[in-house]
Structure formats: structure tokens, C-alpha cells
C-alpha positions in Angstrom: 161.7 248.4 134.6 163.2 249.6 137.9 161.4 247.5 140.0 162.9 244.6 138.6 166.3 246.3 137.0 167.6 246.8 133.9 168.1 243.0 132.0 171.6 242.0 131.6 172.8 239.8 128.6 175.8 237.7 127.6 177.4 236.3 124.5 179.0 233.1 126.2 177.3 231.3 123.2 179.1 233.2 120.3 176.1 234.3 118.1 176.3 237.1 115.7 173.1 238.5 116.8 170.7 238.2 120.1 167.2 239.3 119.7 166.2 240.9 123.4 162.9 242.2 124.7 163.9 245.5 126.0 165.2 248.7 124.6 167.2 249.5 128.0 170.0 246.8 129.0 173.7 245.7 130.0 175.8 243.8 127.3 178.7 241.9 129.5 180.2 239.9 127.0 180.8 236.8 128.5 179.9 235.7 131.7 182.1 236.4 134.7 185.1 235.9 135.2 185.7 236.5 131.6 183.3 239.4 131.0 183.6 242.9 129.7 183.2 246.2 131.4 179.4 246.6 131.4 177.7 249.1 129.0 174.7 250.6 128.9 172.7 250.1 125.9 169.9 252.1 124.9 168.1 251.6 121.4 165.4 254.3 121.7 163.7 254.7 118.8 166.1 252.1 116.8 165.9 248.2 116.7 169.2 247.2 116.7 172.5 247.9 118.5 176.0 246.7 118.5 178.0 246.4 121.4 181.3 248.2 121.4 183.5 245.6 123.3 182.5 242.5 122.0 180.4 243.7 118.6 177.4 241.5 119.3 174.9 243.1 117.5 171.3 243.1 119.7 168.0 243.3 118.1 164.8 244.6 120.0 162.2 242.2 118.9 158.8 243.0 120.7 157.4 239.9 120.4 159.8 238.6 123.3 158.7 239.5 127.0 161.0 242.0 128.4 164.2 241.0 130.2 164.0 238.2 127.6 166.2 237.1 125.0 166.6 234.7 121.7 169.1 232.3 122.3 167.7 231.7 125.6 171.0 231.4 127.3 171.9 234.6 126.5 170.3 236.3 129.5 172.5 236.7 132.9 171.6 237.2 136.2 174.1 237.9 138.6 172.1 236.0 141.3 171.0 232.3 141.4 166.9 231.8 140.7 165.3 231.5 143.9 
């Protein structure tokens, strides 16, 4: 993934859980201005994670395209689509 970055995802939404299709990524909490500090999230070899600042629990679900996520709107991108 370095050619394209490591995904970055939000909770604006206020789920419990956000299914994502990478095992590398960012959890910001909400989106800026109100977001967290940024952490680094690596499941490995596990399927799920929780985020320390905001406790959103992420789930890798491989059936999702990487940089992808379930709610939809829960992927950010710092930039506006070209």
C-alpha cells in the first residue's frame, strides 16, 4: 500500500463497529476539526481492533477492497476526489 498510503477512517457516523479492508490504517475519530490524534492501527494476524481514543472497534473483513470500509462514509481522505 505505499503507493497509494495507508487508508484513513472516521467515526463521524457513531457506529459501534466499521468493517475495513485493510489490516494497516489511521483511526481519526471524527473528521477534522473535531478529530483525535491519529493512531496507527495494525491487526496483523487478528481481525478486529479497537481504537484507544474513541473505542470504535474495526473489523478486517476481506471481502471489502482495500482502503475500503462498511458504512461507506466512514473512510476519510484528507484531499478532495479529483
Amino acid at each position: 500500500m505505499a503507493d497509494t498510503g495507508i487508508p484513513h477512517f472516521c467515526n463521524d457516523l457513531g457506529v459501534s463497529v466499521i468493517e475495513v479492508g485493510a489490516r494497516e490504517f489511521m483511526c481519526i475519530g471524527a473528521k477534522p476539526p473535531f478529530d483525535h490524534p491519529h493512531i496507527f492501527i495494525d491487526l496483523g494476524s487478528d481481525t478486529e481492533a479497537v481504537c484507544s481514543y474513541c473505542s470504535t472497534l474495526y473489523r478486517y473483513n476481506p471481502a471489502l477492497k482495500a482502503g475500503t470500509a462498511k458504512p461507506e462514509g466512514c473512510v476519510w481522505a484528507d484531499k478532495p476526489a479529483a
